[in-house]
C-alpha positions as CSV (number, residue, x, y, z in Angstrom):
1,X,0.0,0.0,0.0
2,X,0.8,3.6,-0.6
3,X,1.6,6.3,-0.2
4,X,-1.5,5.5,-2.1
5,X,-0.5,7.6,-3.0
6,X,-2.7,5.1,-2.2
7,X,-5.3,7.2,-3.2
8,X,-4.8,7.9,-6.7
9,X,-2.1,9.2,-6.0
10,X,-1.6,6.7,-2.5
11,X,-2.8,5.4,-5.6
12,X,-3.1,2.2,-6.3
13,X,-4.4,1.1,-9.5
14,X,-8.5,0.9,-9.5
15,X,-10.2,-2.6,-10.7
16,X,-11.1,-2.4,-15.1
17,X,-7.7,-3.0,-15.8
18,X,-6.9,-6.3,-17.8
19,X,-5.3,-8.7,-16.1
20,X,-3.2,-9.7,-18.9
21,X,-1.5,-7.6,-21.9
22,X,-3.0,-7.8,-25.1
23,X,-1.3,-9.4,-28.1
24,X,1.2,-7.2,-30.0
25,X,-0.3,-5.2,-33.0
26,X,0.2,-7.3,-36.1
27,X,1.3,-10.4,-34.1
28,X,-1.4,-12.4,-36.5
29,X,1.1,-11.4,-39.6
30,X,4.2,-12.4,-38.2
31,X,4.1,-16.1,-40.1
32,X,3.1,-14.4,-43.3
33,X,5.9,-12.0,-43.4
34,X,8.4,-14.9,-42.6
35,X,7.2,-16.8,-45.7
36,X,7.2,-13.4,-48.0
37,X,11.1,-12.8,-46.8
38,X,11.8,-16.7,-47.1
39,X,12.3,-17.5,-43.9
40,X,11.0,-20.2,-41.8
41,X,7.3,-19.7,-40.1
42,X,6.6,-20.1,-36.2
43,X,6.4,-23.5,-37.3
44,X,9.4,-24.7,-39.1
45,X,12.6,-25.0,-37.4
46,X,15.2,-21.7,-38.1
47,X,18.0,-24.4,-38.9
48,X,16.4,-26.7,-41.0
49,X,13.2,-25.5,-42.5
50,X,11.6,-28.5,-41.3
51,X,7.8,-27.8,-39.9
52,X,8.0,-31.6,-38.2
53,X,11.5,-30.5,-36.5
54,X,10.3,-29.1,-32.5
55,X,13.3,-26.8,-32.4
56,X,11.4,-24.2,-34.1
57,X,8.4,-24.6,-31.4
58,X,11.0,-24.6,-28.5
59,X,11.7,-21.2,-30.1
60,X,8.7,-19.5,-30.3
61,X,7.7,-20.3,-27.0
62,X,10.6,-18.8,-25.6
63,X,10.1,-16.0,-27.4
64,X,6.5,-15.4,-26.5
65,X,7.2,-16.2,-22.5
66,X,7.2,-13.6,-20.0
67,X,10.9,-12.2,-19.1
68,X,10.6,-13.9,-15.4
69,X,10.5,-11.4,-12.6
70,X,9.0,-8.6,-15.0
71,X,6.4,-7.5,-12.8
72,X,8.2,-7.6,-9.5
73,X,11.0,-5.3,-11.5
74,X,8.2,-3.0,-12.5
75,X,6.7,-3.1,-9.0
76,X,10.3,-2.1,-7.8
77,X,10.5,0.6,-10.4
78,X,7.2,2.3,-8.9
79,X,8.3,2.2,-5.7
80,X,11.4,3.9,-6.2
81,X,9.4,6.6,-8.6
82,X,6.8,6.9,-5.8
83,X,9.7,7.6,-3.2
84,X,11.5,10.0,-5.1
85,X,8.0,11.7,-5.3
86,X,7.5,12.1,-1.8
87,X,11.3,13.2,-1.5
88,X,10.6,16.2,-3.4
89,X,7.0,16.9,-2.1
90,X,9.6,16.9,1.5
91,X,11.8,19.3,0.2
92,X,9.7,22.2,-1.4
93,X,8.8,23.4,2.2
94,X,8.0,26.8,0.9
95,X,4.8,25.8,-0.7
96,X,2.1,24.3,1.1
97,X,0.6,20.9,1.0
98,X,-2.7,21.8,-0.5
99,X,-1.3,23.8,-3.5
100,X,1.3,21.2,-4.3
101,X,-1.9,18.6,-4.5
102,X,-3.6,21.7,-6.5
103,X,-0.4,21.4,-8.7
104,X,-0.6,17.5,-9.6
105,X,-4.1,17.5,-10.2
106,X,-3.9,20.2,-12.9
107,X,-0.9,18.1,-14.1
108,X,-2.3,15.0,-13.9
109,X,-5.9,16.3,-15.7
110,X,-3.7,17.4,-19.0
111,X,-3.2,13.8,-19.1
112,X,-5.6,12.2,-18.4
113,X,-8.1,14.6,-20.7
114,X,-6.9,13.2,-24.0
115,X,-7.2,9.4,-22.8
116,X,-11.0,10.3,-22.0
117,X,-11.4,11.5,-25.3
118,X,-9.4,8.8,-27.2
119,X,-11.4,5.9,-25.2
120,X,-14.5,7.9,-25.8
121,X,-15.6,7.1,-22.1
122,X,-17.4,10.4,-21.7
123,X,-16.5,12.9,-18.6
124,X,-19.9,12.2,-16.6
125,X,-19.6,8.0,-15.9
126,X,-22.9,5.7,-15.7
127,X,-25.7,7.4,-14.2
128,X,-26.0,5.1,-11.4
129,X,-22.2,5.1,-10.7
130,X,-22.2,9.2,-10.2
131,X,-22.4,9.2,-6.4
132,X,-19.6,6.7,-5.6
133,X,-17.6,8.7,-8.6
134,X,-18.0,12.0,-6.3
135,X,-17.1,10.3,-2.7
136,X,-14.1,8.6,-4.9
137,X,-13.1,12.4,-6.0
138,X,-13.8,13.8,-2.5
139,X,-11.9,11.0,-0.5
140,X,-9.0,10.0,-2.6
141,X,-7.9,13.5,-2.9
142,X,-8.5,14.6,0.9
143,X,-6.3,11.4,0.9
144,X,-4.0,12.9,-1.5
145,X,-3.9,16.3,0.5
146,X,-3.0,14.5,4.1
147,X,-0.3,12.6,2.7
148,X,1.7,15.4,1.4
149,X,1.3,17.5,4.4
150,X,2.6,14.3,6.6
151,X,5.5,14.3,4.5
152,X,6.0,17.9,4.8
153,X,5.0,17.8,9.2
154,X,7.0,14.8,10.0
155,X,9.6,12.8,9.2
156,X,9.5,10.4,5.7
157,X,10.0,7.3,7.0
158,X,7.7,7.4,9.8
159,X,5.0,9.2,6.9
160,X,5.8,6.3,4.5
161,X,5.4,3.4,7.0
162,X,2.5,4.6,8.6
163,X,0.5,5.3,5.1
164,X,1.0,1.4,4.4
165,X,-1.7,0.8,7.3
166,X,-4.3,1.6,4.7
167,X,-4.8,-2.4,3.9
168,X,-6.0,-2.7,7.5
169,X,-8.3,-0.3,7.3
170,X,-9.8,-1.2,3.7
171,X,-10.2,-4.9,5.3
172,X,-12.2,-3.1,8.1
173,X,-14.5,-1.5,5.6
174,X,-14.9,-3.7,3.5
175,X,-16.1,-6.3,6.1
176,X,-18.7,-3.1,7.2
177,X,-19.9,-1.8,4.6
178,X,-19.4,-5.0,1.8
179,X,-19.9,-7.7,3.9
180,X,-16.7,-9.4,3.0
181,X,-15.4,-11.6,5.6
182,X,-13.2,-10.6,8.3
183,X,-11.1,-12.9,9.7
184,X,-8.9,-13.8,13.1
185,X,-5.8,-13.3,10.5
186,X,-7.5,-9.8,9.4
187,X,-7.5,-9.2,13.3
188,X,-4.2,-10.1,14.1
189,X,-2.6,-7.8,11.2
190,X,-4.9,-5.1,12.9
191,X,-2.8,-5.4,16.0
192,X,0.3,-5.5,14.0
193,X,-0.4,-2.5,12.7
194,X,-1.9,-0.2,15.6
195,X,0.9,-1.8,17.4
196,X,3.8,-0.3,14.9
197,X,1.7,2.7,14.0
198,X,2.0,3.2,18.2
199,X,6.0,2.7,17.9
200,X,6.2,5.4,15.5
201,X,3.5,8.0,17.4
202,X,5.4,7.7,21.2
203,X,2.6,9.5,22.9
204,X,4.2,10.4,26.2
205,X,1.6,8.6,28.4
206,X,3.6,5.6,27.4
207,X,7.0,6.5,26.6
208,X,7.2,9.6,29.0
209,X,8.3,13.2,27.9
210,X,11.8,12.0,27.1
211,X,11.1,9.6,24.2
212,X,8.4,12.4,23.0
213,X,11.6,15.0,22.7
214,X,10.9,18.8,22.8
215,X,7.6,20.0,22.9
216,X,7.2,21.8,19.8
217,X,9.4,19.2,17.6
218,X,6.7,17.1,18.9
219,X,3.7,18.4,18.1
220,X,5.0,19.0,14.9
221,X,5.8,15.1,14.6
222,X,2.3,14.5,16.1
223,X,0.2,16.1,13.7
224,X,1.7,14.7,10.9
225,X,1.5,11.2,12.1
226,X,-2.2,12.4,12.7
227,X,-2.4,13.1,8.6
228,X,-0.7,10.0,7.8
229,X,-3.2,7.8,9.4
230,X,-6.5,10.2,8.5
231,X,-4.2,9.7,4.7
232,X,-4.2,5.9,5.4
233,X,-8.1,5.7,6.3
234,X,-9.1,7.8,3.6
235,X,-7.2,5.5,0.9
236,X,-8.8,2.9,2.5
237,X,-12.5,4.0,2.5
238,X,-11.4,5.3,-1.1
239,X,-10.5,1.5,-1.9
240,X,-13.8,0.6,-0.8
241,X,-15.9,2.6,-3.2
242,X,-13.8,1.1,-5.9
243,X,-14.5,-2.2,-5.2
244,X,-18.2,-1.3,-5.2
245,X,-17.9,0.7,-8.5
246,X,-15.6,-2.6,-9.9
247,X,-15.2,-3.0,-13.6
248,X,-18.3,-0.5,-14.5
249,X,-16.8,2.6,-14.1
250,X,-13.3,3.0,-16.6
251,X,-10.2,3.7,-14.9
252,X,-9.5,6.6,-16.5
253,X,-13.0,8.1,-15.5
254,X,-12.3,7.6,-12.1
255,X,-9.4,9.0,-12.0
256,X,-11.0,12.5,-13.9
257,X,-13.1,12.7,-11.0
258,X,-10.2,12.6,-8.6
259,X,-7.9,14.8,-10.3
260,X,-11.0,17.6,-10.8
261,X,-12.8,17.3,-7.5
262,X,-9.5,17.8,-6.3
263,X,-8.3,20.5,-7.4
264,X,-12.0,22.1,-6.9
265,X,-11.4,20.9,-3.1
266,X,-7.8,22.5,-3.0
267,X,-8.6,26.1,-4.2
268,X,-11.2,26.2,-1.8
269,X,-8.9,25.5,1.0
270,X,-6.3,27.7,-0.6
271,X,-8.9,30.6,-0.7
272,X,-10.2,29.7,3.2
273,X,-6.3,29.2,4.7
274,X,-5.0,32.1,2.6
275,X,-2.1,30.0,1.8
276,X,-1.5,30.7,-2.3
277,X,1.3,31.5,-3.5
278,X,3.5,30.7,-6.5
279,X,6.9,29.4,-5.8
280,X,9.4,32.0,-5.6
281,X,12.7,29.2,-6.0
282,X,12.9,27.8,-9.3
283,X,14.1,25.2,-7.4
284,X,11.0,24.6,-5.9
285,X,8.6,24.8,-9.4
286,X,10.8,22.0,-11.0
287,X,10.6,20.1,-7.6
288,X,6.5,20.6,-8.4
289,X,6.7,19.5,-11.9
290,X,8.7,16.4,-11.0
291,X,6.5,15.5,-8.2
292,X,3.8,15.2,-11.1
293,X,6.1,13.2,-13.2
294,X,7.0,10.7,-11.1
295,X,4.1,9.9,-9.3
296,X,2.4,9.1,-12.8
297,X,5.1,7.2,-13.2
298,X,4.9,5.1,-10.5
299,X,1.4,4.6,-11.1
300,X,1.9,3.6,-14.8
301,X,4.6,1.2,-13.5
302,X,2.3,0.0,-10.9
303,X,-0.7,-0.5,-13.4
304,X,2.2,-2.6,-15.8
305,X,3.3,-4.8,-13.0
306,X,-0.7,-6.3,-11.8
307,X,-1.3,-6.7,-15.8
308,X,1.3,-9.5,-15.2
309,X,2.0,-10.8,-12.1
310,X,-0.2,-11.5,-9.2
311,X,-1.4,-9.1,-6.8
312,X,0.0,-10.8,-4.1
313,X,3.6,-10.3,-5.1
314,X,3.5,-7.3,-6.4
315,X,1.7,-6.0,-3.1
316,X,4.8,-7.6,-1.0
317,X,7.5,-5.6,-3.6
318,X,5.9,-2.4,-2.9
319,X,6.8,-2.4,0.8
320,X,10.4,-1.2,-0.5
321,X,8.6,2.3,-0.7
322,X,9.7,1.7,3.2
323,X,13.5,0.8,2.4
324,X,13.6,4.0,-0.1
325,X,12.0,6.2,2.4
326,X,14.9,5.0,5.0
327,X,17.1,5.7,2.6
328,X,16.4,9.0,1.4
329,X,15.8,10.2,5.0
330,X,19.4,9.4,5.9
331,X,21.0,10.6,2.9
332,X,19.2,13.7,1.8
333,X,18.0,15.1,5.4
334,X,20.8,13.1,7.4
335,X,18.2,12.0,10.0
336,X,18.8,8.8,11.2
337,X,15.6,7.0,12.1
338,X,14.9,6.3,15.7
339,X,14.9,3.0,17.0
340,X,11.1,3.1,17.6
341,X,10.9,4.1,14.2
342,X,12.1,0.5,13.0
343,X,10.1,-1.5,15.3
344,X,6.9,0.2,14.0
345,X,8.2,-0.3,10.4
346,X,8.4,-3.7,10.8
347,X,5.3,-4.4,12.5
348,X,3.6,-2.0,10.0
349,X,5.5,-3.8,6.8
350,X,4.9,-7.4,8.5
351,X,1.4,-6.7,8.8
352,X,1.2,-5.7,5.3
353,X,2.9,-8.8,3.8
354,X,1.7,-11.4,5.9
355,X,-1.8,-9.8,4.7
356,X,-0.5,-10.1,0.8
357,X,0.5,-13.2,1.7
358,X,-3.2,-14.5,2.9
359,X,-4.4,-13.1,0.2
360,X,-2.2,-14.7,-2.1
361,X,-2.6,-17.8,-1.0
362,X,-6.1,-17.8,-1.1
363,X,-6.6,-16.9,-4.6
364,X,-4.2,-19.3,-5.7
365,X,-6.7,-22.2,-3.9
């Protein structure tokens, strides 16, 4: 899960999407062309010309199987892409967090404008869809604003690990308002997670003041672990509506929605906070533009990796968003995470995968 962007932009990629890549464009009139140039057909063997010979078969099915670990590589990619993301949306701290949402949603609208109109999906969706469409717009980009002002309150490791809680949550929700079934396992990856989510909060009642640190360092650190789980239940309620829309509403639609109720909900709070202002650093515009670029990146990456491999892998990949995070946060802010820090991460990330794992397993049955 994500700094989901797990909503859309902690986003993950929304059900509609085909499961499997479609055949090549002018696959079908690969044998004739062969014969036309004089050269052996799928089914003749490249050394002797002989259809009978299975060389020639050995070939062309290693040439139409999957490069193995293609997925989990892309899943890699998008984790890194989605890190770097949040590393820039850390350094400009000269903007605020609402306009640098404001920002990708006009970005992320130029794109996704001409894919409405090339899939001729319309800008409206089905008529009884429209209501889930707007809480999907609403949610996933309240999401969207929460997330980057975590990473711009506290720290971004704590921001990332505590953002992949969303799963939790979603299983909540889902067992709520879908009826899906909610298991002991589902309960036990609860505690995980509240337990690591805990870790990474200290609140002084059980730490005492000391672990907190200063007062004011801490209520910084408080209110944007605050964002990053309001971020995290968001995403998840935001999951939930997709499931319910599934495969009726196009992926691109939804994602219209998000992108333009969001930037509708983040001039408003612009105009009511009084926060707008263009980015004097050049520095800081590029730093906007790239925060654009590679989160739809990431989630192109993303989408690539579930159109071939399992969700269950590709679910346990993306908790390297935690490793890049650690990373980045020692080497570009030269804070060393606490002790407390870890153990949350890994009850956070052991909740997640052992939850991917289930998951996994079950769909394999």
């Amino acid at each position: 899960m994500r700094p989901v962007d797990s909503a859309g932009a902690a986003e993950v990629p929304e059900p509609g999407l085909p499961l499997t890549d479609d055949a090549p464009q002018g696959a079908s009139e690969e044998p004739a062309a062969a014969e036309a140039a004089g050269t052996p057909g799928p089914c003749r063997c490249w050394v002797c010309g002989n259809s009978l010979c299975g060389s020639g078969a050995s070939q062309e099915a290693k040439k139409k199987a999957r490069c193995p670990g293609l997925g989990l590589f892309y899943t890699l990619l998008s984790a890194f892409l989605f890190s770097v993301g949040s590393l820039f949306v850390k350094k400009v701290q000269d903007v605020h967090a609402v306009e640098i949402s404001a920002f990708r949603c006009v970005f992320q609208m130029l794109v996704v404008i001409p894919c409405l109109i090339y899939r001729k999906t319309g800008f409206i969706g089905p008529k009884g869809q429209r209501i889930f469409l707007l809480l999907r717009g609403v949610l996933g980009s309240t999401a969207m604003i929460l997330l980057y002002y975590a990473f711009q309150a506290t720290s971004l490791a704590d921001a990332t690990v505590i953002t992949f809680s969303s799963p939790v949550f979603t299983s909540i929700f889902a067992w709520i308002f879908l009826k899906e079934k909610y298991s002991p396992w589902d309960a036990l990856f609860t505690a995980f997670t509240i337990t690591g989510v805990i870790l990474i909060v200290r609140p002084p009642f059980l730490f005492g003041a000391s672990a907190a640190g200063t007062d004011e360092s801490y209520s910084v650190h408080l209110k944007g672990t605050f964002a990053a789980v309001a971020h995290a239940v968001f995403a998840a309620v935001t999951m939930v509506i997709i499931r319910k829309m599934g495969k009726s509403v196009d992926y691109f639609l939804s994602i219209w929605y998000y992108v333009v109720l969001g930037l509708l909900e983040s001039v408003i709070v612009l105009f009511i906070i009084g926060e707008w202002s263009l980015p004097y650093c050049g520095l800081d515009r590029l730093f906007l533009i790239l925060i654009g670029l590679f989160g739809l990146g990431g989630q192109v990456f993303l989408t690539k990796a579930l159109q071939i491999e399992k969700a269950g892998p590709v679910a346990i990949m993306r908790t390297m968003d935690v490793v890049f995070a650690f990373i980045f946060q020692i080497i570009f802010f030269n804070d060393m995470p606490t002790w407390w820090t870890v153990g949350g991460a890994l009850c956070v990330v052991a909740s997640s995968t052992g939850a991917a794992i289930r998951k996994w397993c079950q769909s394999s049955k």
